[in-house]
Structure formats: structure tokens, C-alpha cells
N, C-alpha and C positions, 0 to 999 in steps of 0.2 A: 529311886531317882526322882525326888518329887520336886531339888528344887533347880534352878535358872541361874546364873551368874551374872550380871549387865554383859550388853552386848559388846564385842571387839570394837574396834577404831574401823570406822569406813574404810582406812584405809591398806585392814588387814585382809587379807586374800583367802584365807584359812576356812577350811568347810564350815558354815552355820552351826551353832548347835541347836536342834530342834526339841521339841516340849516330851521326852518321854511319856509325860503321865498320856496323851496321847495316842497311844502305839504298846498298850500295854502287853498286844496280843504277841509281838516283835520282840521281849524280854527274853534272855534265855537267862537262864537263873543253873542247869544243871554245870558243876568244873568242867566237867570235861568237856562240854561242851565248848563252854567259856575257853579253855585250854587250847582249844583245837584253832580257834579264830587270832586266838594270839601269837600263837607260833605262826600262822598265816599269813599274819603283819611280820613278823621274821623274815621267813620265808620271801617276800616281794618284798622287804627292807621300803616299809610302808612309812610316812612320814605322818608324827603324830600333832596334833597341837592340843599343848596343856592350859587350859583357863584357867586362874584361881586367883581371889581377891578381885581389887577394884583395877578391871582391865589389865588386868598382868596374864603373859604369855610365856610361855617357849616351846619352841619347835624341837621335836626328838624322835626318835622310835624305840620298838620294843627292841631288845636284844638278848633276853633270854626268857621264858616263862616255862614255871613246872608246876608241881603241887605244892611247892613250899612257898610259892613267889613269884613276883616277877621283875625283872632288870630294867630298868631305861637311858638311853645315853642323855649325860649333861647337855642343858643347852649352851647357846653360843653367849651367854651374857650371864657372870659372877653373878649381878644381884640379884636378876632376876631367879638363879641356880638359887640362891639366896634366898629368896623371899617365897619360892619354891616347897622348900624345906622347913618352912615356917606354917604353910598353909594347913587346915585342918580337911579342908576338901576340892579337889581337883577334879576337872571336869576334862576328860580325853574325846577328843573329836579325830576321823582319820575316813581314809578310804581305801575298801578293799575290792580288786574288780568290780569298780562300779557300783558299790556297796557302800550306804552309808553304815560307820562301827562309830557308836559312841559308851562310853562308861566312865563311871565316876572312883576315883582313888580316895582314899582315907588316911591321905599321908604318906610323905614316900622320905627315904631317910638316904644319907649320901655314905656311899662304900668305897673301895677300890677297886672295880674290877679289870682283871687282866693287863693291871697297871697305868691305869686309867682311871679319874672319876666317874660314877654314876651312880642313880638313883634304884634304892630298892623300894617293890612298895607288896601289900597284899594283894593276891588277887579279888578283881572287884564281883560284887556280892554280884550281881548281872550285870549283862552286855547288850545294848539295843542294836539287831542290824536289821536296816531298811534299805531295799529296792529303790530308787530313784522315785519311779511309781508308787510306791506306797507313803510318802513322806513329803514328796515335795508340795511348799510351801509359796505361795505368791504373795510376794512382799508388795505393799501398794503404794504405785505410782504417786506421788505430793501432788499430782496436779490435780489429782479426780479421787480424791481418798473415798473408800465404801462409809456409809453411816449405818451403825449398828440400833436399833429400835429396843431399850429395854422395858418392858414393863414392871415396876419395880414396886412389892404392897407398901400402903404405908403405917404408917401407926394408928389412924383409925379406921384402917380395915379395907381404907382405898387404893386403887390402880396408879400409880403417875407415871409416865412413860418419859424416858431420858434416853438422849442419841448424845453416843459416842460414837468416839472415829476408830474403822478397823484398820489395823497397820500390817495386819498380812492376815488369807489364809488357804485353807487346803482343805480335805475333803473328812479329816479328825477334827478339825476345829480352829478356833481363830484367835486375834490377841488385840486386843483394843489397848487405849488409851483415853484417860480422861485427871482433869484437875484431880491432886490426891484427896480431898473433902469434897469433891462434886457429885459423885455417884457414890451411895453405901453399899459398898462388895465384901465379901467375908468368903477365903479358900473354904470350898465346901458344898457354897449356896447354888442353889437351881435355880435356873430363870427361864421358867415353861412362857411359851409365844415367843421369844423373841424373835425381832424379824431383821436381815438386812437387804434391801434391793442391788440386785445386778444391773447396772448399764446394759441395753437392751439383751438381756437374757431373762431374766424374770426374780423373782424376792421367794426370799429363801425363809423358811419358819421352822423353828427351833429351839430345843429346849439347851440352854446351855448351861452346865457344869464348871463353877468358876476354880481351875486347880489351884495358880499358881499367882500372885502379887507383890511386884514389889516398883518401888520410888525409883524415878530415874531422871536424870540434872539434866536438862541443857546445854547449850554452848550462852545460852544468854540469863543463863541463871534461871529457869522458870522451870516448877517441878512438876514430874507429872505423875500416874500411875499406869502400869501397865497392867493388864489381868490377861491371863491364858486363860484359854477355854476349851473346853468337850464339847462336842454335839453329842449330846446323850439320841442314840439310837433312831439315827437320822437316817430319814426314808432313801430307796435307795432313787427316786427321780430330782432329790433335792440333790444328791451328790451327782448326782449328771448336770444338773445345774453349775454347778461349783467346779468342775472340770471342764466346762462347754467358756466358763468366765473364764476358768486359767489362760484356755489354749486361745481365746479369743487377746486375751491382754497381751502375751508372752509373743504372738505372730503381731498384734501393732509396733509393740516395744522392737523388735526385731524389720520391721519393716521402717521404723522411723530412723535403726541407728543405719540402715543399710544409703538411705537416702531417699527411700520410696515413700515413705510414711507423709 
């Protein structure tokens, strides 16, 4: 599950889908395992959302899985059914008792079942599920965005330090944004020291692991780059930092929508 889809429309509702490379420890990789979680979404008649291509959705759930396969009911919308069935890779986000389940499909084809259309597709190679606790992610506020400090070599051998803007993170790691020619990123590269500061909680140092990169438009036409990141084996007082900022941002955020803020 290495890569990312663009994001949903602000104004879908539909669980996040978070950076597996991330949360590798969270993968189950054995069938039955995988088996067991999906008949689970069965079972609670769990509500799935399917991501694939550029911001295309539909909402379904499982309705049968074995060892040969598994089922999905069509969504509410032909083209989207349509364009579904076209796709070469589908990204599933859903939740189970408070459980975040995500997994990726490799193509789902349209059948009849029980006089009905729906979707069959393989079962997926793994399944990420996350605790609320272990996954969640703090998206940042536009009024006070974090600034990421990268130290970056250069071609003759020198340091040059470049800040970018963080747009969200959590205690695996973070996802910035910058011009797509402004900063030189390459999925792969290591970036030992970098640092980002906390609004009075304190600055955070870290080597960060860039997984995932891709372009992403505007409403005004102006493009940008996103990069996912690892904190490659990140101390555990810096991750008490990084949860001391969550629970600090997430009680203003909630105190200002209350009235009190």
C-alpha cells in the first residue's frame, strides 16, 4: 500500500484515508486474518467508501467474502459504477467498532448477484486496521500552519535549509507542502535534523523518511507538491511533544466552535 489517491472534496464526510507506509507495524498481510475483518464489515453491514481516480467515490459495503473473493454492493450512481469498473486500483476506507480498516483492491468487475448488480473483486494483499489512538492525524489549522525546517545537501557538498508548510501531523509522521520545483524531494530520501517548532510546546528534531509524492491543483489554479513523511525512530519525549500539540490544538479548536474560544 505505498501509494495516496488526491484528497476527497471538503465536502465529503467519508473517514480520511491515512498514509499506510506509516503504520506498517498495523498491516495484516495473513487471509484469514484479512477474512475475519471482512466478514466483520458483513456482519455490522459497515459502510464502505471506495476512492479511485481523480476524486471519484462511491459508497457500498462488503456483502460476501471467502477464500475465492469478495462481493460489494453497486453504488448509488451508473457512472460512477462505471468508472469504478474501469479503475485499476481502489482505495477502501470504512470503520469497524471504532476501528479505523483501510485496504486497497486491484480491480473489481461487475456480476449478478442474487438478482442484483454487484461488484466482485480479489481479496486484498493486506488490510491496515488502526485504533483511533494509533493513527489519528491533526490537520493544521490555515490560520497558524506548522513550518517544517529542512536541511537539504547541496551539490557542492553544502547544507541549505528550506521551510515548508506542514498540513497535518501525528505521532508516525507528517505531510507538507511546497512549490513542485521548490524543494528537491525524491520517495526514498532521508532528511536527518530536520526540525519543526510547536506553538508554545517546544521543536521537534527529526530525521524524516520522504514515502510518498504527488501534484495537487488548486481551486486557483496554482500547483503544489505534497510529500508524506516517517519519522524514522523518533524519540519517545519528541512523540509526547507531538501529542501534548495535538490535545492542545484539538481542546482550542473545540473551545472556539463551542463559543468559549
Amino acid at each position: 500500500m505505498n501509494a495516496n489517491p488526491p484528497p476527497p472534496s471538503p465536502e465529503h464526510k467519508a473517514p480520511l484515508l491515512v498514509e499506510s507506509n506509516d503504520y506498517e507495524q498495523y498491516l495484516l498481510h495473513s487471509r484469514s486474518e484479512i477474512l475475519y475483518v471482512l466478514k466483520s464489515l458483513i456482519e455490522r453491514v459497515c459502510q464502505v467508501t471506495v476512492f479511485f481516480g481523480e476524486n471519484n467515490l462511491i459508497l457500498t459495503s462488503v456483502i460476501e467474502a471467502d477464500e475465492t473473493g469478495m462481493v460489494l454492493d453497486f453504488g448509488a450512481s451508473g457512472e460512477m459504477n462505471r468508472k469504478a469498473q474501469e479503475a485499476k486500483k481502489l482505495f477502501c476506507v470504512t470503520n469497524l467498532d471504532k476501528v479505523k480498516v483501510q485496504f486497497i483492491l486491484h480491480g473489481m468487475t461487475k456480476i449478478d448477484y442474487q438478482g442484483r448488480p454487484a461488484f466482485r473483486a480479489e481479496l486484498p494483499e493486506s488490510l491496515l486496521r488502526l485504533q483511533r489512538r494509533e493513527y489519528y492525524r491533526l490537520t493544521m489549522p490555515i490560520t497558524r500552519p506548522l513550518k517544517c525546517l529542512l536541511p537539504l545537501p547541496q551539490a557542492d557538498g553544502s547544507i541549505r535549509s528550506r521551510e515548508v508548510d506542514v498540513v497535518d501531523i501525528s505521532g508516525g509522521g507528517l505531510a507538507m507542502i511546497s512549490p513542485p520545483d521548490d524543494v528537491p524531494l525524491e520517495e526514498g530520501m532521508e532528511i536527518p535534523g530536520s526540525s519543526v517548532e510547536l506553538p508554545e510546546i517546544g521543536t521537534i528534531a527529526a530525521t524524516l523518511n520522504i514515502r510518498t509524492l504527488f501534484e495537487i491543483t488548486l481551486r486557483n489554479g496554482a500547483r503544489l507538491r505534497r510529500s508524506g513523511c516517517q519519522f524514522i525512530n523518533l524519540p519517545g519525549p519528541m512523540q509526547t511533544l507531538i501529542q501534548r500539540y495535538i490535545i492542545k490544538t484539538e481542546r482550542e479548536r473545540k473551545a472556539r466552535e463551542s463559543g468559549f474560544g
